[in-house]
Biotite code that builds the C-alpha atoms (Angstrom):
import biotite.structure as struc

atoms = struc.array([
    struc.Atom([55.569, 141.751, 142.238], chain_id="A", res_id=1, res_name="UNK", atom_name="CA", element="C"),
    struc.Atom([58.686, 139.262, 142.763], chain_id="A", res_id=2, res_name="UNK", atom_name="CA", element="C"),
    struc.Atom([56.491, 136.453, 144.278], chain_id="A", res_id=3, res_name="UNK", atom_name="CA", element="C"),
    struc.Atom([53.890, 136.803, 140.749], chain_id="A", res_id=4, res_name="UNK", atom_name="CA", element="C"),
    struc.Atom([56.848, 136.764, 138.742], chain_id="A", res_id=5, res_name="UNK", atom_name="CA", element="C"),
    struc.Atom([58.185, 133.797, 140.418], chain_id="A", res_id=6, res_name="UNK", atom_name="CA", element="C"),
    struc.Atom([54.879, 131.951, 140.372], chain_id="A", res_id=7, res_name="UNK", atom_name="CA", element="C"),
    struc.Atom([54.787, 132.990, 136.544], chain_id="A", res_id=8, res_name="UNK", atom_name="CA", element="C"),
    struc.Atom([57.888, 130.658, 136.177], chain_id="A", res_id=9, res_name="UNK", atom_name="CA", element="C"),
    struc.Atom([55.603, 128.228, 137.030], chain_id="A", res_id=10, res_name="UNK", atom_name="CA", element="C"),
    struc.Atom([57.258, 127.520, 140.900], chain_id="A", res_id=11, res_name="UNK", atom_name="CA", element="C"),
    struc.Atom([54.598, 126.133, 143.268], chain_id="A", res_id=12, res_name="UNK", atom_name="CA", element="C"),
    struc.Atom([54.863, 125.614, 146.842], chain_id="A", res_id=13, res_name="UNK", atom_name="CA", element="C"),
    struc.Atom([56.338, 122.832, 148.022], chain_id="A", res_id=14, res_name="UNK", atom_name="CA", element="C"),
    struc.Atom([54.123, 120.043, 149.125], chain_id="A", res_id=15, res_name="UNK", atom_name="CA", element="C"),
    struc.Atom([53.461, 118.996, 153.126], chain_id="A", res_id=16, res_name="UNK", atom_name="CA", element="C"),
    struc.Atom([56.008, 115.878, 152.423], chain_id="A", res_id=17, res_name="UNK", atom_name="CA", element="C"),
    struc.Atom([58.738, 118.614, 152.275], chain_id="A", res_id=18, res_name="UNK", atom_name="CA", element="C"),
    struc.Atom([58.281, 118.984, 155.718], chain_id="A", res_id=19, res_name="UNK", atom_name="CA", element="C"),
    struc.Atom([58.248, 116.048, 157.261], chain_id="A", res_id=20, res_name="UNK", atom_name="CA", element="C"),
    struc.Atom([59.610, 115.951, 160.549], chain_id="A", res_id=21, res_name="UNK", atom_name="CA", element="C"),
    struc.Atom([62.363, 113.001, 161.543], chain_id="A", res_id=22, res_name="UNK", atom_name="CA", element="C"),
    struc.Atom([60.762, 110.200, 163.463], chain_id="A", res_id=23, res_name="UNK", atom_name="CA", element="C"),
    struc.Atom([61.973, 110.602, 166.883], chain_id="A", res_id=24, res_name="UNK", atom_name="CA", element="C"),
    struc.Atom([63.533, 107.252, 167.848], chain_id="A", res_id=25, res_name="UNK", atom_name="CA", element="C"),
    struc.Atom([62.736, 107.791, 171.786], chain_id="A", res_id=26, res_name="UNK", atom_name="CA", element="C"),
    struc.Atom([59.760, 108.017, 173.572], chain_id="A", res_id=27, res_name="UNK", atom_name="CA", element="C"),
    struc.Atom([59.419, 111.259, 175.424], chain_id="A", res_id=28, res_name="UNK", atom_name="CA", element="C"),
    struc.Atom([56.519, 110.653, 177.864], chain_id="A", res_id=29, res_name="UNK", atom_name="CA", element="C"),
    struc.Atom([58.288, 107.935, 179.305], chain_id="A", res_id=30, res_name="UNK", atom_name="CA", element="C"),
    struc.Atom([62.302, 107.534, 179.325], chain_id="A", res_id=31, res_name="UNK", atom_name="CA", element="C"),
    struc.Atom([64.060, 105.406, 180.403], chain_id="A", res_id=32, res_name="UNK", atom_name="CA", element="C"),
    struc.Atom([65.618, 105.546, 183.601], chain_id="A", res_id=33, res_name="UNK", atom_name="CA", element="C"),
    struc.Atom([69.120, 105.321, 183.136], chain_id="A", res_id=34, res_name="UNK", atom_name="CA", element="C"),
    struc.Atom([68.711, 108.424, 180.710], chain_id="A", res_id=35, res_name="UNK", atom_name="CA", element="C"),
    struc.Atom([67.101, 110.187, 183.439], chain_id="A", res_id=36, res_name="UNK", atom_name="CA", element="C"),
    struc.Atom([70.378, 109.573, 185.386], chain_id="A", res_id=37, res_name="UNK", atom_name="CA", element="C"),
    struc.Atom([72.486, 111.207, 183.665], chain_id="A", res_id=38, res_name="UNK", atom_name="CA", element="C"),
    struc.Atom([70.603, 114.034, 182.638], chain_id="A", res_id=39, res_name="UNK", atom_name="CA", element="C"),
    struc.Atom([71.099, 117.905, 184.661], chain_id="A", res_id=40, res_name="UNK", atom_name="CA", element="C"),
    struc.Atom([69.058, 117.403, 187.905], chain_id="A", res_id=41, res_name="UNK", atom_name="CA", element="C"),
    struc.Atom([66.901, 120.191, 186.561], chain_id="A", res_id=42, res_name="UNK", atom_name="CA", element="C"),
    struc.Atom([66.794, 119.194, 183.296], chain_id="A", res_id=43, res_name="UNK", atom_name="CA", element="C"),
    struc.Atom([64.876, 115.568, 184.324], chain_id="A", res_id=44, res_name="UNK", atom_name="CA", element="C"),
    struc.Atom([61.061, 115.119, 184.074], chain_id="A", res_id=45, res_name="UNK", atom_name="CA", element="C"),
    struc.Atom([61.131, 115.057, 187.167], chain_id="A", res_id=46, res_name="UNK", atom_name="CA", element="C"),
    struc.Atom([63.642, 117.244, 189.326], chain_id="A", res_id=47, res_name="UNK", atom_name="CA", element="C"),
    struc.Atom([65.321, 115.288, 191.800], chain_id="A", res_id=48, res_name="UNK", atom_name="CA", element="C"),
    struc.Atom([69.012, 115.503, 193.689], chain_id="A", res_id=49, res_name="UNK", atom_name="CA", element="C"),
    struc.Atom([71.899, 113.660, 193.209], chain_id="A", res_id=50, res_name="UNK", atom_name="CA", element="C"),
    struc.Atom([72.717, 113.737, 196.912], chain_id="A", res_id=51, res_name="UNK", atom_name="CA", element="C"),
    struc.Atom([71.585, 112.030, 199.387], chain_id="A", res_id=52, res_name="UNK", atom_name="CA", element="C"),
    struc.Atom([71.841, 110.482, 202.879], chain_id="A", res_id=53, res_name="UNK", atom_name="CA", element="C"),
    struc.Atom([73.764, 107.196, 204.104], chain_id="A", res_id=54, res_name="UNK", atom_name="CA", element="C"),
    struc.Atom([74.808, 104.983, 206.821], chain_id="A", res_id=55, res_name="UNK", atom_name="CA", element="C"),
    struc.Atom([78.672, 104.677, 206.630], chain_id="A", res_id=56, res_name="UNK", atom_name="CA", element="C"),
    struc.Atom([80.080, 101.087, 208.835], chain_id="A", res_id=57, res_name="UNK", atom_name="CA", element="C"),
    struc.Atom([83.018, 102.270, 211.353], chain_id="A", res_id=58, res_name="UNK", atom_name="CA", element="C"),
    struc.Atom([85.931, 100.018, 209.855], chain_id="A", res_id=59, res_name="UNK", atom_name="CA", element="C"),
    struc.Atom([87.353, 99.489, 213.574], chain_id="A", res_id=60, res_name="UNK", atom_name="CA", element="C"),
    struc.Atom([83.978, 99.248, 215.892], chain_id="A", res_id=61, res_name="UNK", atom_name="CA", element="C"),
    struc.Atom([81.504, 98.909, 213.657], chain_id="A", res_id=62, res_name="UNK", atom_name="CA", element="C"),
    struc.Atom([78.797, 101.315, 214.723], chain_id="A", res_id=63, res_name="UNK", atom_name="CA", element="C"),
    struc.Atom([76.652, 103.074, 211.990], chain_id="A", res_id=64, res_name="UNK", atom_name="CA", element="C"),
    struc.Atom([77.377, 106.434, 211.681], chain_id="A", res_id=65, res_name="UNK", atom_name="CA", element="C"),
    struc.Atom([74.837, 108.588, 209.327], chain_id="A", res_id=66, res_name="UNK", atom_name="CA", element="C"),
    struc.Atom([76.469, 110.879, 206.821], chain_id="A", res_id=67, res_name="UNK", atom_name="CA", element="C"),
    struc.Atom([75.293, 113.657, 203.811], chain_id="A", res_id=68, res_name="UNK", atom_name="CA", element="C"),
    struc.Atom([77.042, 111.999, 200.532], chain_id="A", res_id=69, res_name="UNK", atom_name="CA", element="C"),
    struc.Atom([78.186, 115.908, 199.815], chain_id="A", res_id=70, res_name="UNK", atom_name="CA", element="C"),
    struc.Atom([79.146, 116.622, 203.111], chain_id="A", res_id=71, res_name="UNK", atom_name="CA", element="C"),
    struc.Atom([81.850, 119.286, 203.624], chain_id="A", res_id=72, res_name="UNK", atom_name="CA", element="C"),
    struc.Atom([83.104, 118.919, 206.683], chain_id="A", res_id=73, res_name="UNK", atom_name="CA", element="C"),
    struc.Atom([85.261, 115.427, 207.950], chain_id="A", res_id=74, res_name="UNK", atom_name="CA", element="C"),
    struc.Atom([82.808, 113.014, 209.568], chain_id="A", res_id=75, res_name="UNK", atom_name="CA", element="C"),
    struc.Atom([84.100, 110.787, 213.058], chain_id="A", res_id=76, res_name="UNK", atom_name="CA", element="C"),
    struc.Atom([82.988, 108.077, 213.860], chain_id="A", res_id=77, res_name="UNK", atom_name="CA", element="C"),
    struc.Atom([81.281, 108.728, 217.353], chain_id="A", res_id=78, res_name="UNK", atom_name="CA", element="C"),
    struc.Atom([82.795, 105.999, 219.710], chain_id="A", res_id=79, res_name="UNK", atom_name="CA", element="C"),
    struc.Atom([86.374, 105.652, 218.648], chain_id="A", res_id=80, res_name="UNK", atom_name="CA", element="C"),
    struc.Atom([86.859, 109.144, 216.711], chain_id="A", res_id=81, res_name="UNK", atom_name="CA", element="C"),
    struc.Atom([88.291, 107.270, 213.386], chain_id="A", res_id=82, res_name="UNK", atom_name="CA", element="C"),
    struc.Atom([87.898, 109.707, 210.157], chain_id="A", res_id=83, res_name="UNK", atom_name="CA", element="C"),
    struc.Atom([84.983, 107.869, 208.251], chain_id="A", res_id=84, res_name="UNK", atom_name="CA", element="C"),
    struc.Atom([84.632, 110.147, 204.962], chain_id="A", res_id=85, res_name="UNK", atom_name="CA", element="C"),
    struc.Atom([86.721, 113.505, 204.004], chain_id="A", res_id=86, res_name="UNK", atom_name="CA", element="C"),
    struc.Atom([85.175, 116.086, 201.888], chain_id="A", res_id=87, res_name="UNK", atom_name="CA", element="C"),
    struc.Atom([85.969, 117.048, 198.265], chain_id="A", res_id=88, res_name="UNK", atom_name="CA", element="C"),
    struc.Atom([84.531, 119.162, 195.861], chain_id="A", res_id=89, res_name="UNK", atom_name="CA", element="C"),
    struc.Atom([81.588, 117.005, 195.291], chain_id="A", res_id=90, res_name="UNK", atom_name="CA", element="C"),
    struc.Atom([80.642, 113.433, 196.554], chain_id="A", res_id=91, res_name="UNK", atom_name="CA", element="C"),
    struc.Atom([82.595, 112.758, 199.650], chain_id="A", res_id=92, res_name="UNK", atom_name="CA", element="C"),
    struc.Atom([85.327, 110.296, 199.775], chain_id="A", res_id=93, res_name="UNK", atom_name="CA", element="C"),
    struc.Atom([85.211, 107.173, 202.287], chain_id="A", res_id=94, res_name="UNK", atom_name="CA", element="C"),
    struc.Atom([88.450, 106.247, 204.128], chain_id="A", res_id=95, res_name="UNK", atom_name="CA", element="C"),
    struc.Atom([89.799, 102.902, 203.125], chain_id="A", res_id=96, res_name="UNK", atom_name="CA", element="C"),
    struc.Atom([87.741, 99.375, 204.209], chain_id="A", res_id=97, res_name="UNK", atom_name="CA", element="C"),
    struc.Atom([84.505, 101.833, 205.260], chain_id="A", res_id=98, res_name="UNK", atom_name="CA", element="C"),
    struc.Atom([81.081, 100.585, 204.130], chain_id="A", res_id=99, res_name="UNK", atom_name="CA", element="C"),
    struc.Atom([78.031, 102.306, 203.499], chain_id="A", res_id=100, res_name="UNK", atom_name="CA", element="C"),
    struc.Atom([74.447, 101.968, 202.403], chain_id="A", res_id=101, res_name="UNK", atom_name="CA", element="C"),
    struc.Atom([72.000, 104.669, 200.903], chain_id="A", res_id=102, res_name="UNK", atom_name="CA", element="C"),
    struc.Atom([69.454, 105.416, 204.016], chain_id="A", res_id=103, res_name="UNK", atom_name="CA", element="C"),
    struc.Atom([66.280, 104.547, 203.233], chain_id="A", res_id=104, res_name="UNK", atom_name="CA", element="C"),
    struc.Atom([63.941, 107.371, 203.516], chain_id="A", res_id=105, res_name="UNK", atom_name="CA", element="C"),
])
């Protein structure tokens, strides 16, 4: 009854160009990467950590000493037992002058 009454009135639907959608600025299919970066980890296209392994320089003797970047427990150097990285709540932190390189996989 209401909707003859309204189309009576002489309303008419609205037309498709009502409902246009936005153009999307962005490709989706292919972002770039330093969006992916800073997205969730499990919100990427593809999941992938933020964590990974490295090779942290002894400041004193300079062996290589390999090391989880979220590692929560105090890593020593091996040879002359000098504190390379301490742990905090995420990405550990690297004692003063220490170097280190991602490991390549």
């Amino acid at each position: 009854q209401a909707l003859l009454k309204w189309r009576a009135e002489g309303n008419t639907r609205p037309s498709l160009a009502a409902y246009k959608m936005p153009l999307i600025e962005r490709d989706l299919l292919h972002p770039r990467a330093e969006d992916e970066q800073q997205k969730h980890k499990k919100k990427r296209l593809v999941q992938s950590p933020n964590s990974y392994f490295m090779e942290v320089k002894c400041r004193n003797c300079q062996e290589i000493t390999t090391a989880f970047s979220h590692t929560q427990t105090v890593i020593l150097c091996s040879s002359c037992s000098t504190v390379l990285c301490q742990p905090t709540g995420g990405i550990c932190r690297l004692t003063d002058k220490c170097y280190f390189r991602v490991k390549p996989q």
